[in-house]
Structure formats: C-alpha cells, structure tokens
MDAnalysis code that builds the backbone (N, CA, C; Angstrom):
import MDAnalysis as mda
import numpy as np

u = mda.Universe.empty(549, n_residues=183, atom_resindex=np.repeat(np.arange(183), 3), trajectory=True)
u.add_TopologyAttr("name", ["N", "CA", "C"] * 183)
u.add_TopologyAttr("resid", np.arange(1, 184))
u.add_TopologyAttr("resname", ["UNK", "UNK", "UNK", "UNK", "UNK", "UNK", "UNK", "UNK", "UNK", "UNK", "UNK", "UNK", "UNK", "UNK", "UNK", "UNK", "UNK", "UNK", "UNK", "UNK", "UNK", "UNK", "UNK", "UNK", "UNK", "UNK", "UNK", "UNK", "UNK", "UNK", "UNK", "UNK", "UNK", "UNK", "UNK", "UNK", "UNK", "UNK", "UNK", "UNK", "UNK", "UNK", "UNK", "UNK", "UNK", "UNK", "UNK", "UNK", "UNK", "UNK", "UNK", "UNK", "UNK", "UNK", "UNK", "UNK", "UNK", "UNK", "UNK", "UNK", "UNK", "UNK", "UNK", "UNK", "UNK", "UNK", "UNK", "UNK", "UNK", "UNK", "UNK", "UNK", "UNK", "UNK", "UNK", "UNK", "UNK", "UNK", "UNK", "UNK", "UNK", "UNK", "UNK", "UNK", "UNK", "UNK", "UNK", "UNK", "UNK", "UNK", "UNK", "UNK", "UNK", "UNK", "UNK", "UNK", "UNK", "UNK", "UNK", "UNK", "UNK", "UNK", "UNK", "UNK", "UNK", "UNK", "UNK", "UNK", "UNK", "UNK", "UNK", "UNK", "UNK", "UNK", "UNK", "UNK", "UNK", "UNK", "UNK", "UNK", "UNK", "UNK", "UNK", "UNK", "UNK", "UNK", "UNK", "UNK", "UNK", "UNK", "UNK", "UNK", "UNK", "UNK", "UNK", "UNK", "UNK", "UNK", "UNK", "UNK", "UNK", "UNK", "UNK", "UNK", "UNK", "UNK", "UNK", "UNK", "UNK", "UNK", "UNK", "UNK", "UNK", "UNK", "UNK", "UNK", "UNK", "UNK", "UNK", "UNK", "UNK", "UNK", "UNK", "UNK", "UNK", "UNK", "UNK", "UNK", "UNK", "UNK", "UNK", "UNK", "UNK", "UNK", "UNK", "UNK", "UNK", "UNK", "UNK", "UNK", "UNK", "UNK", "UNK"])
u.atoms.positions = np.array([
    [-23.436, 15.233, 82.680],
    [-22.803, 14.166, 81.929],
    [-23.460, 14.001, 80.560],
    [-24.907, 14.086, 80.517],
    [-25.972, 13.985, 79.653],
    [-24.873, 15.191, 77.986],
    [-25.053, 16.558, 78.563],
    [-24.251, 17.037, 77.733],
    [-23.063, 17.052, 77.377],
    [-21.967, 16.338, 78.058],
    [-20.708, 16.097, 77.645],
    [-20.542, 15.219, 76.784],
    [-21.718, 14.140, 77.227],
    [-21.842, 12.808, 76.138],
    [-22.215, 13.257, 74.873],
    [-22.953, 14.104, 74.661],
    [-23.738, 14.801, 73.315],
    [-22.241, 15.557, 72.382],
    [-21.439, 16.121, 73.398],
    [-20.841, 16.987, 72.625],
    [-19.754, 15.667, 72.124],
    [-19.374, 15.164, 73.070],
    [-18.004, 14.046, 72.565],
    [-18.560, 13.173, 71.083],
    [-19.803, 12.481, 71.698],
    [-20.686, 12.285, 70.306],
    [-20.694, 12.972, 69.113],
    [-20.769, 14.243, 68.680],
    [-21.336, 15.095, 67.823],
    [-19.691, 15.312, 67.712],
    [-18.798, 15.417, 68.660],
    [-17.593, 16.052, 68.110],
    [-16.656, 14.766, 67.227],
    [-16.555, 13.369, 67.905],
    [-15.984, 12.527, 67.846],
    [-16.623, 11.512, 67.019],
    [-17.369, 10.620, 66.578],
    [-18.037, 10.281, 66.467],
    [-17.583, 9.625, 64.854],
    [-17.686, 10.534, 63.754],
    [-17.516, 10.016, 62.632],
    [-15.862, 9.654, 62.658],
    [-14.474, 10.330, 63.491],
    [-13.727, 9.759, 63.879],
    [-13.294, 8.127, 64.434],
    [-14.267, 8.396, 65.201],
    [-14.263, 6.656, 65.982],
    [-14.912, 5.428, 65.188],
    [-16.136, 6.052, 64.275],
    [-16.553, 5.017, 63.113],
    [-15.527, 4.364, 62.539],
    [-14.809, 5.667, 61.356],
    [-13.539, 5.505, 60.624],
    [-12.656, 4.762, 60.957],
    [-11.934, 4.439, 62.120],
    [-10.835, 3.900, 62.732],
    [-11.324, 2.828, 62.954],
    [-12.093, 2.249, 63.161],
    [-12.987, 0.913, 63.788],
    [-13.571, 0.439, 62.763],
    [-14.047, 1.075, 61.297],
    [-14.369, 0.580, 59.737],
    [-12.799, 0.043, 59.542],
    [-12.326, 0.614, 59.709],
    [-10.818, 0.474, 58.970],
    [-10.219, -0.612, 59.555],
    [-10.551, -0.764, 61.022],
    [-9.719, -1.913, 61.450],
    [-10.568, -3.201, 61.443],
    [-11.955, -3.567, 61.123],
    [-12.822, -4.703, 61.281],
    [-13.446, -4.714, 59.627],
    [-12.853, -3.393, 58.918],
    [-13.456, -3.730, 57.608],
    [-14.832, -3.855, 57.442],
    [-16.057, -3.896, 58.237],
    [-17.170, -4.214, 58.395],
    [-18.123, -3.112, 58.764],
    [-18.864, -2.750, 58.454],
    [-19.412, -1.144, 58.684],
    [-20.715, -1.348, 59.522],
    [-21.536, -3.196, 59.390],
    [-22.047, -3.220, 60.581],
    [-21.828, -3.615, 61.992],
    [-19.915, -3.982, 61.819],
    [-19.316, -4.563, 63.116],
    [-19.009, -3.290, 63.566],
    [-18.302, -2.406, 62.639],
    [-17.664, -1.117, 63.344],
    [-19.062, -0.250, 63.830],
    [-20.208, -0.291, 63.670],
    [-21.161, 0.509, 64.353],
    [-21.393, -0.356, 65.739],
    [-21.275, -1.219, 65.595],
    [-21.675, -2.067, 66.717],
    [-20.293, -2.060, 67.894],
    [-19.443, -1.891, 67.189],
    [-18.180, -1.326, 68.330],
    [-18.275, 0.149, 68.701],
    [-18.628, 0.247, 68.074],
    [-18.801, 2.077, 68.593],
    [-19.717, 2.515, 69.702],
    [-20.740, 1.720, 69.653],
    [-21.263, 1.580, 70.526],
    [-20.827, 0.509, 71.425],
    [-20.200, -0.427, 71.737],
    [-19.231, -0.624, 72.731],
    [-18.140, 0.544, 73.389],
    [-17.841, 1.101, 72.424],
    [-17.233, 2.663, 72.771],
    [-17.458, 4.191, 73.887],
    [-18.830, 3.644, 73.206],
    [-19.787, 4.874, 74.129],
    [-19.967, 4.496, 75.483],
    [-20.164, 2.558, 75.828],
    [-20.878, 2.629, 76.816],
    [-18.882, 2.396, 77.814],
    [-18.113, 2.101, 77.052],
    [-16.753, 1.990, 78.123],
    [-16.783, 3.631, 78.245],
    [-17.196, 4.550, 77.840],
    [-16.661, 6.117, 77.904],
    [-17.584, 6.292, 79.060],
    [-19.099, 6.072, 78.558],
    [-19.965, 6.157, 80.292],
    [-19.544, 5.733, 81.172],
    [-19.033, 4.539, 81.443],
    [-18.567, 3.909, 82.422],
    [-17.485, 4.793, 82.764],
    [-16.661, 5.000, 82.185],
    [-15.574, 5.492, 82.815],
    [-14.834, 7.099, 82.453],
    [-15.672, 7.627, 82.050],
    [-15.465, 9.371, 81.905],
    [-14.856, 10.334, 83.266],
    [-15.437, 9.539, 84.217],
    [-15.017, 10.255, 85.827],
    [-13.553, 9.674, 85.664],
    [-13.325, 8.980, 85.169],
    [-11.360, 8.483, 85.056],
    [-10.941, 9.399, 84.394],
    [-11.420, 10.228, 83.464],
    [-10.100, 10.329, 82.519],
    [-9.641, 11.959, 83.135],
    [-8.370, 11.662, 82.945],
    [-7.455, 12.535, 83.791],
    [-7.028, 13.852, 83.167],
    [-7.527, 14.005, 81.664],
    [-6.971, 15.137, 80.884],
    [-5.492, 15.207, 80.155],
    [-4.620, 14.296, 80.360],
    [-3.400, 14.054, 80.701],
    [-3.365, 13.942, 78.919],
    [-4.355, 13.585, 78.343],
    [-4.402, 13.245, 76.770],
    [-5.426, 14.126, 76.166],
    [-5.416, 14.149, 75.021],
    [-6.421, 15.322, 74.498],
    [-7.599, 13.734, 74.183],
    [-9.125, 14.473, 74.460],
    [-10.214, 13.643, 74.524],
    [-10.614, 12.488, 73.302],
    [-9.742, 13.132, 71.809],
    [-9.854, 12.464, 70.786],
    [-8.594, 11.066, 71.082],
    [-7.576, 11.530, 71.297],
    [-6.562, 10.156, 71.643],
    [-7.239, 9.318, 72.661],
    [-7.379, 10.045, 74.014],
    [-8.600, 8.833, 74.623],
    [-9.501, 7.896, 74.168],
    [-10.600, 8.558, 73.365],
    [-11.779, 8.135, 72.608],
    [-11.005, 7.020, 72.008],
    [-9.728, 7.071, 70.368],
    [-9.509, 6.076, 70.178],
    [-8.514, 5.189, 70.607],
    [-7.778, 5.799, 71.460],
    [-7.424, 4.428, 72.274],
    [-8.492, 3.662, 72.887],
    [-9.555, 4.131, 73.758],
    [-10.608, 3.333, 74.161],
    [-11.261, 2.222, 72.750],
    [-11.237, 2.675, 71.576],
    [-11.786, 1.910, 70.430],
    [-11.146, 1.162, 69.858],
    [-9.420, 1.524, 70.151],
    [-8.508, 0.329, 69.469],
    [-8.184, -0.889, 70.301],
    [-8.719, -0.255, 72.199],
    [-9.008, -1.713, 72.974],
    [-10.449, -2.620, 72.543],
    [-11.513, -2.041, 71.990],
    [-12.453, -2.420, 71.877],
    [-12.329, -3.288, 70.514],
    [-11.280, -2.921, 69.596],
    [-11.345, -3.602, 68.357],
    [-10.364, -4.892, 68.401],
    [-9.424, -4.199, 69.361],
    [-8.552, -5.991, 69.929],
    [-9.116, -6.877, 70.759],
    [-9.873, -6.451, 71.903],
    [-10.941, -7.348, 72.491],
    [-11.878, -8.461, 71.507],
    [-12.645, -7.457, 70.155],
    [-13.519, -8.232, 69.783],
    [-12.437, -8.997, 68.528],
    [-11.154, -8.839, 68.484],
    [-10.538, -9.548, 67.313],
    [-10.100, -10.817, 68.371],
    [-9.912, -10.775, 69.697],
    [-9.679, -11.915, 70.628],
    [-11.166, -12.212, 70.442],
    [-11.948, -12.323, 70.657],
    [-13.164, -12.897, 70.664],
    [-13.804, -13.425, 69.472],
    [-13.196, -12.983, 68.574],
    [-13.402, -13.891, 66.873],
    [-11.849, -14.555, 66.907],
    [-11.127, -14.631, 67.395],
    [-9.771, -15.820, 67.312],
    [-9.626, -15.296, 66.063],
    [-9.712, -14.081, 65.733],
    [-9.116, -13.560, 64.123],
    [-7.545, -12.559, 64.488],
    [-7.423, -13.023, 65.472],
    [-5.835, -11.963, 65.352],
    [-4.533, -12.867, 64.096],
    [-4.834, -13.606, 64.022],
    [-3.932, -14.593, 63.237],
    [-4.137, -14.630, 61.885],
    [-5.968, -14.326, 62.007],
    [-6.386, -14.817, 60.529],
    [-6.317, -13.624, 59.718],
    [-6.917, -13.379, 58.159],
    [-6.575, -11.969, 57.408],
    [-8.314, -11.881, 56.937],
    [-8.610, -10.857, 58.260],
    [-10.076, -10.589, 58.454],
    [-10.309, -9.560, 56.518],
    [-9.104, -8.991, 56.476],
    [-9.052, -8.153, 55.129],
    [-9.730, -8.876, 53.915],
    [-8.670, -10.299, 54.031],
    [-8.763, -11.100, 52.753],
    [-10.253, -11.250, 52.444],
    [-11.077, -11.620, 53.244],
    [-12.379, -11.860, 53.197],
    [-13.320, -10.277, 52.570],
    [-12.881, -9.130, 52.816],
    [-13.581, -8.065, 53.120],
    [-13.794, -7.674, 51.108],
    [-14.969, -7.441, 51.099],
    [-15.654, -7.537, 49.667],
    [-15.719, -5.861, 49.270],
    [-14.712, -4.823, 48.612],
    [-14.421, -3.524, 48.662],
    [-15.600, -2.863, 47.518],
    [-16.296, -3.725, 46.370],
    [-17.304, -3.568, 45.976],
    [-18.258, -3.185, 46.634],
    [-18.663, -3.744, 47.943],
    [-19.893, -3.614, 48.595],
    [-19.935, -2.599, 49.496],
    [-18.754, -1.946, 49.966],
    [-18.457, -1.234, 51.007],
    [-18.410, 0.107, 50.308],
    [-18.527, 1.173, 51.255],
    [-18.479, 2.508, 50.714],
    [-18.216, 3.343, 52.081],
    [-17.172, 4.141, 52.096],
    [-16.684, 4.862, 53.147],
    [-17.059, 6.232, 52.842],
    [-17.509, 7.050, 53.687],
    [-18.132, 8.388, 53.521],
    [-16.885, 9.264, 52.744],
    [-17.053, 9.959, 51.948],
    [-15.762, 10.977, 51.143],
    [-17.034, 11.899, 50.709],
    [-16.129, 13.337, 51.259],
    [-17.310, 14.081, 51.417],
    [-16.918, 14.901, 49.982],
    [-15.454, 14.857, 49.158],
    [-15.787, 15.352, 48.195],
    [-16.125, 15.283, 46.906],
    [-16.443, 15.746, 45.369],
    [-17.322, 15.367, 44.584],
    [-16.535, 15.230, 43.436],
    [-15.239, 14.224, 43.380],
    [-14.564, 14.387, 42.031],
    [-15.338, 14.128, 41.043],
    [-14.750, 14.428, 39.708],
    [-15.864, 13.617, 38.423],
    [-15.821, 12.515, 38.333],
    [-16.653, 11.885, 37.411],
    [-16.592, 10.212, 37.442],
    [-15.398, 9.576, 37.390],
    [-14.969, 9.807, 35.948],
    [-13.201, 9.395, 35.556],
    [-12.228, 9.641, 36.954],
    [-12.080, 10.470, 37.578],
    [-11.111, 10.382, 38.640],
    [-11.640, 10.079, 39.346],
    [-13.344, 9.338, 39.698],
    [-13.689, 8.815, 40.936],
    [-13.311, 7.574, 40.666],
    [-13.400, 7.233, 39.382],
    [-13.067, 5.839, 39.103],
    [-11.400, 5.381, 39.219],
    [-10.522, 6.284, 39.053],
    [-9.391, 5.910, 39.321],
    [-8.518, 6.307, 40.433],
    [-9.626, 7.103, 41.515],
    [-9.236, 7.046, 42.757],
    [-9.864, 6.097, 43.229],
    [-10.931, 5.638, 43.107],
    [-11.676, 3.984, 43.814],
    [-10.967, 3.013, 43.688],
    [-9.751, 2.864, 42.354],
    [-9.212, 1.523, 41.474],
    [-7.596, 2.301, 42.654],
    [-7.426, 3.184, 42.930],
    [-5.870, 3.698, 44.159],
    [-6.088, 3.596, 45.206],
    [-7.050, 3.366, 45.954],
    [-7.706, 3.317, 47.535],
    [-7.948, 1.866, 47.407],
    [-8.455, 1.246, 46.540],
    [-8.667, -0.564, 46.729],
    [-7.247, -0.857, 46.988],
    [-6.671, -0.539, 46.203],
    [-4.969, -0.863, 45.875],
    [-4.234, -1.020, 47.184],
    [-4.378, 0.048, 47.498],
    [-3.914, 0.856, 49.028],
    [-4.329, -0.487, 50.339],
    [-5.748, -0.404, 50.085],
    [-6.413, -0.735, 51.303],
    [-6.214, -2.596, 51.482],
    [-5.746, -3.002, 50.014],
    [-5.409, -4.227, 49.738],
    [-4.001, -4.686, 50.118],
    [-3.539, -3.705, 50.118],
    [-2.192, -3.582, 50.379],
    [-1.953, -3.464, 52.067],
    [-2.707, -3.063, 52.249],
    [-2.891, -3.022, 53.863],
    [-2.407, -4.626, 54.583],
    [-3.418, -5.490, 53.902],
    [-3.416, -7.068, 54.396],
    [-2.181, -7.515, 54.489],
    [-1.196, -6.784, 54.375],
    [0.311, -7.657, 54.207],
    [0.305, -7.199, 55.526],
    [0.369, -6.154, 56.035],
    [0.492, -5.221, 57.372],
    [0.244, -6.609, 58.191],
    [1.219, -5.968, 59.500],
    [0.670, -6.843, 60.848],
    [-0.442, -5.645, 60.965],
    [-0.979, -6.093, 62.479],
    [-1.968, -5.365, 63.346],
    [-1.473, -4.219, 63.201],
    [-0.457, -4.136, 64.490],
    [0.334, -2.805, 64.770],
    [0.870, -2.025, 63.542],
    [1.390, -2.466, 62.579],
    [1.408, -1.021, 61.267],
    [0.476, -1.123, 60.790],
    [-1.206, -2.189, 60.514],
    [-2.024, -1.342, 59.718],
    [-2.321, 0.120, 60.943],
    [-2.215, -0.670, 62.268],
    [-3.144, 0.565, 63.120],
    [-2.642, 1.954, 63.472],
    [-0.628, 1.988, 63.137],
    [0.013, 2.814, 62.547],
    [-0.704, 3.675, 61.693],
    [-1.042, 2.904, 60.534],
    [-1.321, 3.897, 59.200],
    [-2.233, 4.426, 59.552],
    [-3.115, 4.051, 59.986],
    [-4.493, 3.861, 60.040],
    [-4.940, 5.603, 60.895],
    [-3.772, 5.207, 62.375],
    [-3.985, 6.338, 63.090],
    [-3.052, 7.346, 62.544],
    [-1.914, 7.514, 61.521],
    [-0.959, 8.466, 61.319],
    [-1.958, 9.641, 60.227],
    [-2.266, 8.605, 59.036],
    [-2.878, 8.928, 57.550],
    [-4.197, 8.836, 57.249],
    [-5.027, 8.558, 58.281],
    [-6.649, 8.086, 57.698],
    [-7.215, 8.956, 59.210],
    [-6.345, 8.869, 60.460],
    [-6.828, 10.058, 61.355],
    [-6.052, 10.838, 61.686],
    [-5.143, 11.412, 60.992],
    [-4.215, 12.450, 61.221],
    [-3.973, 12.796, 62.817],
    [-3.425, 11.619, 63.342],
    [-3.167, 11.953, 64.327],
    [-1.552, 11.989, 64.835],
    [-1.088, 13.035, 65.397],
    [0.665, 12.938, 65.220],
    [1.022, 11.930, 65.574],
    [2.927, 12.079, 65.469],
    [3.447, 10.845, 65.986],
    [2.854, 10.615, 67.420],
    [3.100, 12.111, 68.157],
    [2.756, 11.683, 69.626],
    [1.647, 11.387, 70.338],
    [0.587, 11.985, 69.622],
    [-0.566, 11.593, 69.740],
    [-0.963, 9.961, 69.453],
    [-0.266, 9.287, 68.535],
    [-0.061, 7.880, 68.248],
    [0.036, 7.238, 69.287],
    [1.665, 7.768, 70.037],
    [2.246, 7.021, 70.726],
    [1.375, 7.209, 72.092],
    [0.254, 8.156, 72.253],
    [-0.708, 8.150, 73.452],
    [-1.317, 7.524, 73.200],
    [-2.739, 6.632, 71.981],
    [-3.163, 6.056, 72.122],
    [-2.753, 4.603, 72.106],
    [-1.235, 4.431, 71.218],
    [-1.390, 3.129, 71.820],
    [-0.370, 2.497, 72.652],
    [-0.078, 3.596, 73.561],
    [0.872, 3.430, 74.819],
    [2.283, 3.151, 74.270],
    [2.839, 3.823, 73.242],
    [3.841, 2.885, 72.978],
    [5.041, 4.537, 73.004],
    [6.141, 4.245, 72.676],
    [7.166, 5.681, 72.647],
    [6.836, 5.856, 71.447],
    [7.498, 7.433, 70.802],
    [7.773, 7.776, 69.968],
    [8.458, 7.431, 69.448],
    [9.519, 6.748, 69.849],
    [10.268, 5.551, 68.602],
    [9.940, 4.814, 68.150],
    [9.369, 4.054, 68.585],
    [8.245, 2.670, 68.345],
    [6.969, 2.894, 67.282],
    [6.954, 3.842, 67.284],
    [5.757, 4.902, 66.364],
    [6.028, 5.146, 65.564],
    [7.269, 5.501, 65.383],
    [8.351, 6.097, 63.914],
    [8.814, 4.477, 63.534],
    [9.249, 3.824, 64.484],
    [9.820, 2.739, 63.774],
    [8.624, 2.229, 62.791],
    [7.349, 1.615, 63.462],
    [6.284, 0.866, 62.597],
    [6.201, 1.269, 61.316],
    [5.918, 2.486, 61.875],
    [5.268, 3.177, 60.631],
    [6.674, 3.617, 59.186],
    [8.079, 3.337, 59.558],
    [8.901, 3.424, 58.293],
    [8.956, 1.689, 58.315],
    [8.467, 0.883, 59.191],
    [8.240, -0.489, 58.367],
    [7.051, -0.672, 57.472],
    [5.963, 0.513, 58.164],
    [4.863, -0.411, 57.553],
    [5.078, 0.413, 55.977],
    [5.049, 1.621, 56.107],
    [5.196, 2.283, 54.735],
    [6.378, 1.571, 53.879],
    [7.401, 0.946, 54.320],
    [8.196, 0.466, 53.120],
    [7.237, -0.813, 52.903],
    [6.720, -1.718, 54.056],
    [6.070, -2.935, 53.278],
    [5.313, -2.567, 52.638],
    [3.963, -1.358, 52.526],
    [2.879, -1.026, 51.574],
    [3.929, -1.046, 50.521],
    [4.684, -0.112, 50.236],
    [5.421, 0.089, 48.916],
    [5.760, -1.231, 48.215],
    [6.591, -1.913, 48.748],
    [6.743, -3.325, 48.557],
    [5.443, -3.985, 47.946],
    [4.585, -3.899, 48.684],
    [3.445, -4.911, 48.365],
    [2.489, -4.128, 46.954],
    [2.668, -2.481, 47.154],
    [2.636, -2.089, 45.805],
    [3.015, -2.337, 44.694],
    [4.181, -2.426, 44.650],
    [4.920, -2.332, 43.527],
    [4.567, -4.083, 42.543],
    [4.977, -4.632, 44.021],
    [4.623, -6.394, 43.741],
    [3.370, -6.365, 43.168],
    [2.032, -5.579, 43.471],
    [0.948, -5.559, 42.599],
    [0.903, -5.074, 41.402],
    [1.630, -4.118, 41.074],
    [1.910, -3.564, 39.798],
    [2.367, -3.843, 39.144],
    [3.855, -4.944, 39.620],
    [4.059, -5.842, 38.296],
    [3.866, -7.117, 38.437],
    [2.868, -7.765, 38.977],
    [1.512, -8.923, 38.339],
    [1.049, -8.337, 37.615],
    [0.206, -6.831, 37.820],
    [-0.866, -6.490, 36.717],
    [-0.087, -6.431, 35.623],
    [1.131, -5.839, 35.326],
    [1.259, -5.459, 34.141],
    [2.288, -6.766, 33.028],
    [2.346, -7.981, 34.422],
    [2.800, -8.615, 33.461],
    [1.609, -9.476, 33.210],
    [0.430, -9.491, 33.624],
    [-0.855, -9.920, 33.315],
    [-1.314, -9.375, 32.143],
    [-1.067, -8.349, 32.022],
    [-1.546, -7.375, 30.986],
    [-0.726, -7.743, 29.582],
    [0.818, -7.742, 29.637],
    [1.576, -7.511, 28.749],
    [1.330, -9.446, 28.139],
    [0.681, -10.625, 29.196],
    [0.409, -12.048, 28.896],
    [-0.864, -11.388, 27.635],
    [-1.576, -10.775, 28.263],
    [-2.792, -10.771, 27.005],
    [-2.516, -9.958, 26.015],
    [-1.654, -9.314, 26.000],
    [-0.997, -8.505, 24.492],
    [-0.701, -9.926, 23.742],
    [0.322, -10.807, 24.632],
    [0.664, -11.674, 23.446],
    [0.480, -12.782, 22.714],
    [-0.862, -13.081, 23.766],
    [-1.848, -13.777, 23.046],
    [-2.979, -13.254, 22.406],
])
C-alpha cells in the first residue's frame, strides 16, 4: 500500500492541489484539503473498483472534500472569490514568458478567474475540471456523477456566462477609461 500511496502521490498530486486552489482560492486551505484527500484515499483505496481511471477518482474524492469543507464554512451561498486577494496568490506556471506578456497574461487570467465569481458552484467546477484539468466530458461526468448531458449543458452555460461577465468587464473598463479622456 506504502508504494501505491507514493506513486498516486508523485503521480497525482500537483493535480489535486490545482483543483482544490481553484475551488477554495486559498493555497493554505487547498494544502490542508489535500491532505484530507490522502487520508479519505487511505481509508478507502481497498474500495475503489477500477471502474474509473485513478485520476477521476482522486478528484472526485477532492471535490467531496471541497463541498464538505464549503458546508462547514456555511460559504456555499457566500462569494468565497470576492474576498480572494489575486495579488498575493501565485499559481505554479511552469513556463517562462517575457515580462511584457507575463504582465498581460497575469492582467487575462485575473480577468478570467474574476469572472469565475459570477459562476454557480457547479460551472465554476465545470471549468475548472474541463480547462484547468483537462479532463473530458466523460471523465467530468465520472467525477461528478452527473451524465454527459448535464456536463455539456453547464459548461455551454457557464462559458456563455464567463463571456457575458467578460465583455460586461470590458465595457466598465473602457468606459472608465474613455470618463478620464474627458476629463
């Protein structure tokens, strides 16, 4: 067991961070769920039936662990996002653009990730699992028990609301912008 745990660890691992940063926004809550993660997988590794590939397991086991602890902060209602400070945070990106396009991919990912907060639960955790863990439709619809319709549906709601909530940001800024031209 000792080595199965090592390999799921070493294989899975910066996966299950990611998905659990993304959904608590918090990088010392999402370590601290992850390790809630590990110890529901000890507990219960002699269950799992194969029936799913080990990565859909893993985060379905982490997207129960991240609704558990959002019932346990009474934050399913509230917008845990709104609060979340994107200055302070830094998500691993392993590659090395130059400054100028780091700076205006940092100023398209805030955008994005701000844009998220309009999302219910279920389409941020859509996006979240379609585009940030490339995981298929069906693989979706294994971790979070739901059909493949239901999977396709969210996710052409949640992508038209991002767009929506894009666009709505883009023209505040620019009629913010075009206010200080004319003064």
């Amino acid at each position: 067991m000792e080595d199965t745990f090592q390999r799921l660890y070493e294989q899975y691992h910066q996966d299950l961070f990611q998905f659990l940063f993304y959904m608590v926004r918090s990088r010392e809550q999402a370590e601290d769920l992850v390790q809630e993660v590990y110890i529901r997988v000890l507990k219960s590794y002699n269950k799992f039936e194969g029936r799913s590939s080990e990565k859909t397991w893993l985060i379905s086991i982490a997207r129960h662990v991240a609704i558990d602890w959002f019932r346990k902060q009474k934050t399913l209602k509230q917008r845990i996002f709104d609060k979340f400070d994107w200055d302070q945070q830094q998500v691993v990106d392993h590659t090395q653009p130059l400054p100028e396009e780091f700076a205006i991919q940092n100023e398209q990912i805030k955008k994005i990730y701000q844009s998220l907060n309009a999302c219910s639960l279920d389409q941020r955790t859509v996006i979240i699992l379609r585009y940030i863990q490339d995981l298929s439709i069906s693989e979706t619809a294994e971790v979070l028990g739901w059909t493949v319709s239901k999977v396709k549906t969210t996710q052409h709601r949640a992508i038209k609301h991002l767009k929506k909530d894009m666009e709505n940001t883009l023209n505040e800024e620019g009629i913010a912008i075009e206010k200080k031209r004319v003064e």
